[in-house]
C-alpha positions in Angstrom: 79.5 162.8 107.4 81.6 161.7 104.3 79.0 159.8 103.1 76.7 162.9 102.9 79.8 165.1 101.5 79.7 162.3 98.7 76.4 163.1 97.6 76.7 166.9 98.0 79.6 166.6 95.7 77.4 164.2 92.8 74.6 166.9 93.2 77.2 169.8 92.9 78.5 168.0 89.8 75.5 167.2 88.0 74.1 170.7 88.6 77.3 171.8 86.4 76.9 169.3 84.0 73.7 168.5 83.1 73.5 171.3 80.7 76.8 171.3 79.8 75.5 169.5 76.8 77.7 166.3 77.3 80.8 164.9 75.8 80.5 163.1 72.2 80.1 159.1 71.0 82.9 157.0 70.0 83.6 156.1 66.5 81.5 153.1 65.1 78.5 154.1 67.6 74.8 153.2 68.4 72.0 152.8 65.5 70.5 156.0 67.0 67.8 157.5 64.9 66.7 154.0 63.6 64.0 151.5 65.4 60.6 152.4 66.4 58.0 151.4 68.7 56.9 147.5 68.6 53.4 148.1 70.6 51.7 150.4 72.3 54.6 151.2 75.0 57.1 153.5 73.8 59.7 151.5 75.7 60.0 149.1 72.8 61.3 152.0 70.9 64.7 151.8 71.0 65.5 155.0 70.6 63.9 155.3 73.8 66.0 153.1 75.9 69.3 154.4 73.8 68.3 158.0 75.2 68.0 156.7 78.5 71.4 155.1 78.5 72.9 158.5 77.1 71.3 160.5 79.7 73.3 158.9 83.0 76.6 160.1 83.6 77.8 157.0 84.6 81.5 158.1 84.3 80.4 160.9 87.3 78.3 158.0 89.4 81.0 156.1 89.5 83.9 158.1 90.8 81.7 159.7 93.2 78.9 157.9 94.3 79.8 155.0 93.8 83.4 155.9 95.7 85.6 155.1 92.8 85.0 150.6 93.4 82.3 150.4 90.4 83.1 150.5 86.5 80.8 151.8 83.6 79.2 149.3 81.5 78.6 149.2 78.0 77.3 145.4 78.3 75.8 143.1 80.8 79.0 141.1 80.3 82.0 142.0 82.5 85.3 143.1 81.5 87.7 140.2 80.3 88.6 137.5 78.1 85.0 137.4 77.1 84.3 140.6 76.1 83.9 141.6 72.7 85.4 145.0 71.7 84.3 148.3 69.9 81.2 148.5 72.2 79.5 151.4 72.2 80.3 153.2 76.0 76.8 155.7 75.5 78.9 158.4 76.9 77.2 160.5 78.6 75.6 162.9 75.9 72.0 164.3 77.2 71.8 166.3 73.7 71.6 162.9 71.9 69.4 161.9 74.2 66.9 165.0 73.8 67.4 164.2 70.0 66.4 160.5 70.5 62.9 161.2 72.2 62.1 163.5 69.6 62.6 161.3 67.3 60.9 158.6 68.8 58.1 160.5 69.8 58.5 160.5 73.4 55.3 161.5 75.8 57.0 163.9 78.0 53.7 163.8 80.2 54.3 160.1 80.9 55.6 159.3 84.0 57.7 156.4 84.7 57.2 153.6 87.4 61.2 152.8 88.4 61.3 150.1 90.9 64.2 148.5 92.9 64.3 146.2 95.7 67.4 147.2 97.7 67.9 148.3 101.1 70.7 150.6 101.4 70.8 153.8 101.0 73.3 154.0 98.8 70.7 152.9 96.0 68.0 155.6 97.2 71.0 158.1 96.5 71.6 156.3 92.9 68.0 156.6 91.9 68.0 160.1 92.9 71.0 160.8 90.7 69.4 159.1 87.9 65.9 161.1 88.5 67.6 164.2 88.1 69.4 162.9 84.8 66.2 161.6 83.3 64.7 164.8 84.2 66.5 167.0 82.9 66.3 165.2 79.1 62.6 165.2 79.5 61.4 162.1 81.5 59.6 161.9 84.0 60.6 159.2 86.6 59.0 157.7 90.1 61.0 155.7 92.3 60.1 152.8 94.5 61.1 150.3 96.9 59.0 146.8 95.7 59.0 144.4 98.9 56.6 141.4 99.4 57.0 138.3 96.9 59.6 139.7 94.2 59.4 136.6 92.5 55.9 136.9 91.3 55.7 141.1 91.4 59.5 141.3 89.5 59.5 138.2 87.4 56.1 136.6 86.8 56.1 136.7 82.5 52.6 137.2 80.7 50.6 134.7 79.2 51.6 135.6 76.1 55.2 136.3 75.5 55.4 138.2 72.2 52.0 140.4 72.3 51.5 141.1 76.4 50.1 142.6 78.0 52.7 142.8 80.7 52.2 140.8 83.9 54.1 143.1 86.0 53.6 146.9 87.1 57.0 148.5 86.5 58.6 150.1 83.9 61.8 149.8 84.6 63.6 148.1 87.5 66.9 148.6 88.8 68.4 145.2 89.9 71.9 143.1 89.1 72.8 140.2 87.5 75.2 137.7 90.1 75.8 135.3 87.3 77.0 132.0 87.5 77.7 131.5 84.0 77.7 133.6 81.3 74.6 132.1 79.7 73.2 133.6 82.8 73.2 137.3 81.2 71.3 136.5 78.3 69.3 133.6 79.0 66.4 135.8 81.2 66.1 137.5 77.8 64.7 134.6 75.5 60.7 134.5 74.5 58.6 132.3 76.7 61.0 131.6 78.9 60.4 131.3 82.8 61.0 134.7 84.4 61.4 136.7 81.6 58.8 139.5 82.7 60.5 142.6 80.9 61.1 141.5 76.8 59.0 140.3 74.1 59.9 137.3 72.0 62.7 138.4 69.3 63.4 135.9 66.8 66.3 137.7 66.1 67.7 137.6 69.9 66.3 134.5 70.5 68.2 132.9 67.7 72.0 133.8 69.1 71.2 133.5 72.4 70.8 129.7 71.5 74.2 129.5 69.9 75.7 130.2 73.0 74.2 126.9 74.4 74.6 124.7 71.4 78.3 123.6 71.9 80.9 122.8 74.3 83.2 124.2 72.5 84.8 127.0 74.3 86.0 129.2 71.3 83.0 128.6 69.6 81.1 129.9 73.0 82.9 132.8 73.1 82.4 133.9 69.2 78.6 132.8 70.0 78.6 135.0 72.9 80.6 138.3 71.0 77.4 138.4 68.6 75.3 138.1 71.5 76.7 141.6 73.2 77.0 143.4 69.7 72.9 142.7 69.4 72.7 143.8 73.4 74.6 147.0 72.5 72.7 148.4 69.7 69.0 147.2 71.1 69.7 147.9 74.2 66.9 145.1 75.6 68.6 145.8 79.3 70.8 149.0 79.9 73.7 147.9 82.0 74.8 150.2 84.3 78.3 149.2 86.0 80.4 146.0 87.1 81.5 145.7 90.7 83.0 143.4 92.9 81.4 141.3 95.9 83.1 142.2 99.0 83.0 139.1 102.0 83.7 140.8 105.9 84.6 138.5 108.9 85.2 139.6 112.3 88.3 138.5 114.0 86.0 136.1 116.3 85.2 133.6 113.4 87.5 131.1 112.3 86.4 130.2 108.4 88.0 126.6 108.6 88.2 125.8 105.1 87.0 128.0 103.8 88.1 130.5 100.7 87.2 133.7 99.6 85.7 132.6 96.4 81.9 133.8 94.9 80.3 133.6 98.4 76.7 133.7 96.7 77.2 130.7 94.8 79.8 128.7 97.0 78.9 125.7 99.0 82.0 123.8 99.7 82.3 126.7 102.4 83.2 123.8 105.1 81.2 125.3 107.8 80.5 122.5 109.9 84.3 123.1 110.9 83.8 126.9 111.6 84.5 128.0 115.2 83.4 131.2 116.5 85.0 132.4 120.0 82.3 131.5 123.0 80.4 133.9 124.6 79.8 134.6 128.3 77.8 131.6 128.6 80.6 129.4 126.6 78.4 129.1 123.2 79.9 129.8 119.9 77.2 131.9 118.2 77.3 133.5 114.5 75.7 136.5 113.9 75.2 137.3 111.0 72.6 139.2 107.8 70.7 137.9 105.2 67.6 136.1 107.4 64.3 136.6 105.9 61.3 139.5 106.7 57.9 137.8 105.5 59.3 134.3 104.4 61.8 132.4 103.7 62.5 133.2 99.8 62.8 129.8 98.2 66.2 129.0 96.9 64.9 128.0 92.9 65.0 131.8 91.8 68.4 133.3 94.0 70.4 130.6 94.6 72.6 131.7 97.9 71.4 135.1 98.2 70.1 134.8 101.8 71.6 132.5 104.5 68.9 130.1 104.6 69.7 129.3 101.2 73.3 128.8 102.1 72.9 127.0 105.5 69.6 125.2 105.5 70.0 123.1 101.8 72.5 120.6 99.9 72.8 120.1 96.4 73.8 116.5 94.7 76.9 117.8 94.3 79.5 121.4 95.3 80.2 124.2 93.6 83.8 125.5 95.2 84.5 128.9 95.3 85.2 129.5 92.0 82.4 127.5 90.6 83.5 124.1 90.0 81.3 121.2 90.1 82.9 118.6 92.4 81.5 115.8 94.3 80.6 116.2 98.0 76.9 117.3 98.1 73.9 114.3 98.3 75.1 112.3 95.9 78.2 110.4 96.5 79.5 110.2 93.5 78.2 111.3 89.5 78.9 110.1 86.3 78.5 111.5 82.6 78.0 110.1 79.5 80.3 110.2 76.9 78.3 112.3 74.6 77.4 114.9 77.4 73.7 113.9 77.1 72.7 112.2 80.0 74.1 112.4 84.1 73.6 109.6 86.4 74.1 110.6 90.3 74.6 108.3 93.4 73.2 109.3 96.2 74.8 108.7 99.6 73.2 105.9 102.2 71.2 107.1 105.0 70.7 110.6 103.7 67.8 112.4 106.0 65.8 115.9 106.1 65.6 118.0 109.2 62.1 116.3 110.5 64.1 112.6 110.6 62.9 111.5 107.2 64.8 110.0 104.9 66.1 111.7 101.4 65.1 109.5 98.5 65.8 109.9 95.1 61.7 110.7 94.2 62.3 113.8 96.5 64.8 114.9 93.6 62.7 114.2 90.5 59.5 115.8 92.2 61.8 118.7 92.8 62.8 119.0 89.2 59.5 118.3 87.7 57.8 120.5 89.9 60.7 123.4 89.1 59.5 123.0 85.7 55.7 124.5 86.8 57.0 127.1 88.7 57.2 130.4 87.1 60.1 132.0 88.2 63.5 130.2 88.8 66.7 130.6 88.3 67.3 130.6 84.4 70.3 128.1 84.5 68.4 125.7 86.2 65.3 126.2 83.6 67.9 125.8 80.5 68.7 122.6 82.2 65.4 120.9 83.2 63.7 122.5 79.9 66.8 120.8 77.6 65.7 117.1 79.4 63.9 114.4 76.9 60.2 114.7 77.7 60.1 118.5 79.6 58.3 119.8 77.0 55.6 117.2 77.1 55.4 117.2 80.9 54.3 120.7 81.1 51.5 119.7 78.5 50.0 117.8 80.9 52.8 114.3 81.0 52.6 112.4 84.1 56.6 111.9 84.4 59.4 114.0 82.8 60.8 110.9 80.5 64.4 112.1 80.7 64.3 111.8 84.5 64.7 107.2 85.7 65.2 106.1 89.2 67.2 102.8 89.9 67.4 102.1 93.6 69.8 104.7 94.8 70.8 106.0 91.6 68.6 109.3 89.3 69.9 109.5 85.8 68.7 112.8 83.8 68.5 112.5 80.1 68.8 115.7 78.0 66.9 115.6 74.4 69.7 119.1 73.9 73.1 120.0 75.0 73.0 122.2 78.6 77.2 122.5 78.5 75.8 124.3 82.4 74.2 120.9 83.2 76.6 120.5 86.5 76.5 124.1 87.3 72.8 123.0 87.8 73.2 120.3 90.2 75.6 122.4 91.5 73.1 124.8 93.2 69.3 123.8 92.9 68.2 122.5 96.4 66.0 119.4 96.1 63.2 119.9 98.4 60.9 117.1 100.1 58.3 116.2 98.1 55.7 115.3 100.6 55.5 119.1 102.0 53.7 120.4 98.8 51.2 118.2 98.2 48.5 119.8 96.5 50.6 122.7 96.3 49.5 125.0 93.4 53.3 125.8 91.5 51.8 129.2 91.0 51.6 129.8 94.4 54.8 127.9 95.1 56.2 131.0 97.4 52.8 131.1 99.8 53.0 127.6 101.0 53.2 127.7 104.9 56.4 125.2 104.4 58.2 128.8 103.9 57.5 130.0 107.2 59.5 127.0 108.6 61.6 124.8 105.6 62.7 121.9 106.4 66.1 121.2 104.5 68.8 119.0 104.1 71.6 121.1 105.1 74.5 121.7 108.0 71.8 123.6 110.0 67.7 123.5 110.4 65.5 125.8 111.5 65.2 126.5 115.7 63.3 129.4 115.8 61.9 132.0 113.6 60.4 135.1 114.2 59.5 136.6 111.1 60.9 140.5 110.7 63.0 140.1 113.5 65.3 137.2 113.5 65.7 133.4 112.6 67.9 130.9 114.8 69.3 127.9 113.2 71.0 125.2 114.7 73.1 122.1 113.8 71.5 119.6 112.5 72.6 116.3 114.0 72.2 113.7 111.3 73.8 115.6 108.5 75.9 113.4 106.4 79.0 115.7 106.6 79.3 116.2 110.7 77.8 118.1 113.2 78.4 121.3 113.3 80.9 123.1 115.8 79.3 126.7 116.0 76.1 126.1 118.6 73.8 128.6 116.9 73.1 131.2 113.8 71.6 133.8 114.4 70.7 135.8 110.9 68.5 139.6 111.4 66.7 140.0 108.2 67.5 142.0 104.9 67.6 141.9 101.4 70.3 141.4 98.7 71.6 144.5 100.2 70.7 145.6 104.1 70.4 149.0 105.2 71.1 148.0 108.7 74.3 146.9 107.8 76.9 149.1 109.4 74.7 150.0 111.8 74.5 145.9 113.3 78.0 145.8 112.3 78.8 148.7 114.5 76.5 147.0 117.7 78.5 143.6 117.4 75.1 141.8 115.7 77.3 141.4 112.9 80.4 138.6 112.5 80.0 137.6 108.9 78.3 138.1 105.7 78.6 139.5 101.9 77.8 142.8 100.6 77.7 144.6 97.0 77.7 147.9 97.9 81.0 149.4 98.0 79.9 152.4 100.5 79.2 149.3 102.9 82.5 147.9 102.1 84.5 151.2 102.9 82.4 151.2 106.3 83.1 147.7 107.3 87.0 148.4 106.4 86.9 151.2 109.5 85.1 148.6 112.6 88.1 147.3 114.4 88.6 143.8 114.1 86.8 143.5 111.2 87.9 142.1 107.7 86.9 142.7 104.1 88.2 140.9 101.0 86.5 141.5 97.5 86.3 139.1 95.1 85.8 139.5 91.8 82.6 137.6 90.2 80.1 137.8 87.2 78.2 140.7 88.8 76.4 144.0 86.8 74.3 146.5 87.8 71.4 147.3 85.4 68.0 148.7 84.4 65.9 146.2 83.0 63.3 147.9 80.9 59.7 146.0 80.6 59.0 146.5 77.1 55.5 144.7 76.8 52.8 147.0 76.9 50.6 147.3 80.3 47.1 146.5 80.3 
């Protein structure tokens, strides 16, 4: 009942305000009435996209909607030391916006194609808020839920990456940005690069996006990364949205040994072969908890941690803690650096095995790498990495090896022709994979192999049973380096980065653990007795990312 009061109260609102004719820019503002269309898609205009950040009354979304634990954004960047200042906010203003389209030349017959691939119905309220905003300038706006293989029908980038025509459907697509690193936010935005399905090449852009990469230097980082959001701000290449936090719930039966409320997304040193979960009638500890897959298993190259296969069923050469951190612990049992930050050498641990018995060998780890390198959408911290590595570029002309990559017994040593200063947040999270399950395996249709149906990993737990839009079992997996687990089974019910069926499992005890990002779920989970929620604070926005190539 207050949920529906919530959004009685944003429609009663934006009814009064919508014509109120808006409150006015800061001082210092956007470049509004300059730009134009760079092809045939007047979403290159940025005009366009200004207008379309000036028409959401984020301000009202927030405090209401969004129950008061979101902020406004004026930069895919979060709040903080990193942050530059005198930002334009694109307070909300729908007469600028009005004046913008005209300018620009805006079709108001065109109707756009807004995508997002949440569950919850907190965003299905959000993209009717932002309908009636965009209507009432003079846009037209569909919404839709996209399911299936997101990597190929979000991400996959066209042939060519400064002329089109785009590979995707969407116009616009309303999805976050769980960064591990701050390179993270601008990265996806570079010409050419892997995943980037949304804006042509820029010279311009593509130019200080490298300078945030080209040192180690933090204060030189940071100044690289202030020019970066002043560029964002005015051209507007994404429109953030807001920041929020990620909010981890535990039920009173789990016992997190170990573990800390860090960035659950990206944390492995989550010591949960140690967990204990109170036994059920029949004496077994089981975990319950979200996050299992519908059609597949998503592969863990393109959303690191998002799902709990990623989490539970694959180890990396070495941990990320809870705030990040590189440390060793994962496959390899120890890693060294070279002096000048160019090259990494990793040991890996004796008797290391994957779920089927076989044994984990350092060729399983350069396959996985040169084979990341083909595929077209992952993660764009580990593509900076792998693409900076001597001999990358030749490779994917048709190379046999990647030259960088050498294997001496035990022992895989990477070589980077360029500084990655995000080289061990890399080995941090990518998942080597085993090499002799893709053979013949077409990296363009990396997602449909049947391996995804039933991985076979290196982690805590493996697969036991899987029933594909119903559940998934996992259970310990007895050789793993690190100990058997304690908790007898897993048993994950599937959703997306956000579930719908949250509170509702939550509520019928199928629920003991998990991660959300919607603060609605958050206030919910807060009111189940016995239940726990801590946020945590993380690299996390909320945005529209605006495909600007033009369709075919």
């Amino acid at each position: 009942m207050k949920k529906v009061a919530v959004v009685l109260s944003l429609v009663m609102l934006l009814s009064t305000s919508l014509f109120a004719g808006g409150g006015g820019d800061k001082a210092g503002s956007s470049g509004a009435g300059t730009g134009g269309a760079t092809n045939s898609n007047l979403l290159s205009d940025v005009r366009v996209r200004q207008a379309i950040a000036y028409a959401i009354d984020m301000d009202t979304i927030c405090n209401t909607l969004l129950l008061g634990k979101a902020v406004p954004a004026n930069s895919l960047t979060p709040n903080g030391d990193w942050k530059v200042g005198g930002l334009n906010d694109y307070k909300y203003d729908p007469n600028k916006a009005r004046a913008l389209l005209k300018e620009a030349k805006w079709d108001a017959n065109r109707t756009l194609d807004v995508g997002y691939y949440y569950d919850d119905q907190q965003t299905v309220d959000l993209m009717t808020a932002v309908q009636a905003y965009l209507a009432d300038v003079g846009i037209k706006a569909n919404f839709r839920k996209i399911s299936g293989d997101l990597n190929t029908l979000l991400w996959l980038p066209p042939n060519d990456p400064v002329n089109g025509p785009s590979a995707v459907d969407w116009d616009m697509l309303y999805g976050a940005t769980a960064a591990m690193v701050l390179h993270e936010y601008y990265g996806k935005y570079a010409g050419g690069v892997s995943g980037n399905s949304h804006t042509p090449t820029d010279a311009a852009l593509d130019k200080l996006i490298a300078a945030t990469s080209a040192t180690a230097d933090v204060a030189k980082q940071k100044a690289a990364f202030n020019e970066v959001q002043k560029y964002e701000n005015q051209n507007l290449f994404a429109i953030p949205l807001y920041y929020q936090p990620l909010f981890i719930f535990s039920r009173d039966n789990v016992n997190r040994v170990g573990d800390s409320n860090g960035n659950a997304q990206y944390n492995y040193d989550w010591n949960i072969v140690n967990w204990t979960v109170t036994p059920d009638a029949s004496g077994k500890q089981i975990l319950k908890t979200n996050s299992g897959p519908a059609q597949f298993f998503e592969y863990p190259w393109y959303n690191p941690g998002v799902y709990i296969g990623a989490k539970a069923l694959f180890d990396r050469l070495i941990v990320a803690d809870g705030s990040l951190s590189p440390k060793e612990g994962g496959l390899a049992e120890s890693y060294q650096v070279s002096a000048d930050n160019l090259s990494v050498t990793f040991t890996l641990r004796n008797n290391l095995k994957w779920h089927d018995g076989s044994a984990i060998t350092p060729q399983d780890i350069k396959w996985s790498v040169e084979y990341a390198l083909k595929v077209p959408a992952i993660h764009q911290v580990f593509a900076n990495t792998f693409n900076a590595l001597e001999g990358a570029a030749a490779f994917k002309s048709g190379a046999a090896n990647v030259s960088g990559i050498t294997i001496d017994g035990n022992k895989i040593t990477f070589k980077f022709a360029t500084l990655d200063p995000n080289m061990l947040i890399t080995f941090g999270q990518f998942p080597p994979l085993p090499q002799k399950y893709f053979q013949g395996v077409d990296p363009l249709q990396f997602q449909q192999s049947p391996y995804w149906q039933k991985p076979i990993g290196s982690g805590p737990f493996q697969v036991k049973e899987a029933k594909m839009n119903d559940y998934i079992i996992l259970a310990p997996f007895k050789d793993y380096y690190r100990g058997v687990a304690k908790i007898d089974e897993i048993q994950a019910y599937p959703s997306g980065e956000n579930d719908g069926n949250l509170i509702v499992n939550a509520n019928a005890g199928r629920i003991d653990y998990g991660y959300t990002k919607s603060s609605s779920d958050a206030i919910a989970l807060e009111k189940i007795p016995g239940m726990k929620v801590y946020p945590v604070n993380m690299f996390y926005t909320r945005l529209f990312f605006v495909n600007k190539f033009p369709k075919k």
